[in-house]
C-alpha positions as CSV (number, residue, x, y, z in Angstrom):
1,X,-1.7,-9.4,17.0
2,X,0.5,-7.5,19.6
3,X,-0.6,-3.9,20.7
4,X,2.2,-2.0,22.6
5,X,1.6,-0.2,25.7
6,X,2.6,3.4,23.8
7,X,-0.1,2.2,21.1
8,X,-2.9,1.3,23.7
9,X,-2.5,4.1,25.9
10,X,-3.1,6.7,22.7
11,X,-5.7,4.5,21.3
12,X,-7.9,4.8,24.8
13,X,-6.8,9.1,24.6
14,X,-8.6,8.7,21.4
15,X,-11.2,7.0,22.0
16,X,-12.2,9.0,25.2
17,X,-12.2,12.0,23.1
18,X,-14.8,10.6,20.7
19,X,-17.4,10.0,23.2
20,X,-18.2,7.4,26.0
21,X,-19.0,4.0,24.3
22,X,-17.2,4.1,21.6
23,X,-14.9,0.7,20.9
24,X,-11.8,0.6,18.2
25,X,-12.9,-1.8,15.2
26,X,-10.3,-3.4,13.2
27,X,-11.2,-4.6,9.7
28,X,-10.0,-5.7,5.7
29,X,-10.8,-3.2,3.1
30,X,-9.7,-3.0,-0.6
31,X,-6.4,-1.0,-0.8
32,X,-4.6,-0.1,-4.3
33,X,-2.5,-3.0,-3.9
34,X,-4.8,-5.7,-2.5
35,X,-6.3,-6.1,0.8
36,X,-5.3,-3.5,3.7
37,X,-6.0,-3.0,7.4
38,X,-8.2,-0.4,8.8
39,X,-9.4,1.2,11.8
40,X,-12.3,2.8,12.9
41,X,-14.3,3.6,15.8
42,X,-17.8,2.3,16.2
43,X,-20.5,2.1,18.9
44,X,-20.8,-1.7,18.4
45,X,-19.5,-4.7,16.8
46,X,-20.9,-5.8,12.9
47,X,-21.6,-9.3,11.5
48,X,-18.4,-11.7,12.2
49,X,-16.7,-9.3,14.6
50,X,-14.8,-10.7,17.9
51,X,-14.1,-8.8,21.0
52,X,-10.6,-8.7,22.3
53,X,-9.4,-6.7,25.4
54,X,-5.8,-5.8,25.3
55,X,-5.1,-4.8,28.5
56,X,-8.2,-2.9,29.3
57,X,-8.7,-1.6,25.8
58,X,-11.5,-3.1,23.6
59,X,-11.4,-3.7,20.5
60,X,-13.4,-5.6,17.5
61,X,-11.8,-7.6,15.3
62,X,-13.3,-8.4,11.9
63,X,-12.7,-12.6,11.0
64,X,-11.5,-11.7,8.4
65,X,-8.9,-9.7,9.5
66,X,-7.9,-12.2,11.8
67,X,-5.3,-14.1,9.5
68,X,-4.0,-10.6,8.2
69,X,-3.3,-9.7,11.7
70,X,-1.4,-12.9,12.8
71,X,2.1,-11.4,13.2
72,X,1.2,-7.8,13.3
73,X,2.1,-5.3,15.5
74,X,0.3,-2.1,16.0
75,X,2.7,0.6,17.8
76,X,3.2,4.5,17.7
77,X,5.8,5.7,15.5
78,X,8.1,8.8,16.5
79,X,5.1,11.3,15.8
80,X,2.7,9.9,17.9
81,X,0.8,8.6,15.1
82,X,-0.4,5.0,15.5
83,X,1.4,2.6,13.1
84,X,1.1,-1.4,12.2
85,X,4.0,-3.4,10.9
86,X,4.2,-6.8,10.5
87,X,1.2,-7.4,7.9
88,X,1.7,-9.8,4.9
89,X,3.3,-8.3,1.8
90,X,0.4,-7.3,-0.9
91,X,-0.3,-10.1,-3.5
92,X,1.0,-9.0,-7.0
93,X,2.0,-5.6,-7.9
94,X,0.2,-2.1,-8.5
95,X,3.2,-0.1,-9.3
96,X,3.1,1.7,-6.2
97,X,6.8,1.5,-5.5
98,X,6.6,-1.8,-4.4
């Protein structure tokens, strides 16, 4: 997984905001189309969780999430919003325009 500079820089805005201690958690839940990446922001790590540090931001990462993640790459879009690109294409079809 590659975080871009833009990306880390906001991500540690928001998390300073939130309040001191808080860490960015990256995670699998069940989207309409399979599987999709989330984010949160938690005090501490859960069950199967690894620490990363992309320069100086911290981050969990779920095991799970760890093969989803391979290739992507988590970025800020022209709004400011964070963004990931890169993730595997959803298994079988929902009809959501895919």
């Amino acid at each position: 997984m590659e975080i871009k500079d833009a990306a880390i820089e906001k991500l540690k805005a928001i998390i300073k905001e939130h309040k001191k201690g808080a860490c960015l958690r990256v995670f699998m839940t069940e989207g309409c189309c399979g599987p999709s990446v989330a984010m949160d922001l938690v005090e501490k790590p859960e069950k199967d969780d690894l620490e990363v540090l992309k320069k100086d931001l911290k981050l969990y990462v779920h095991k799970d999430a760890q093969l989803h993640l391979a290739k992507a790459v988590i970025d800020c879009g022209e709004d400011g919003e964070i963004v990931v690109t890169g993730l595997p294409d959803p298994e079988g079809g929902c009809g959501c325009g895919h």
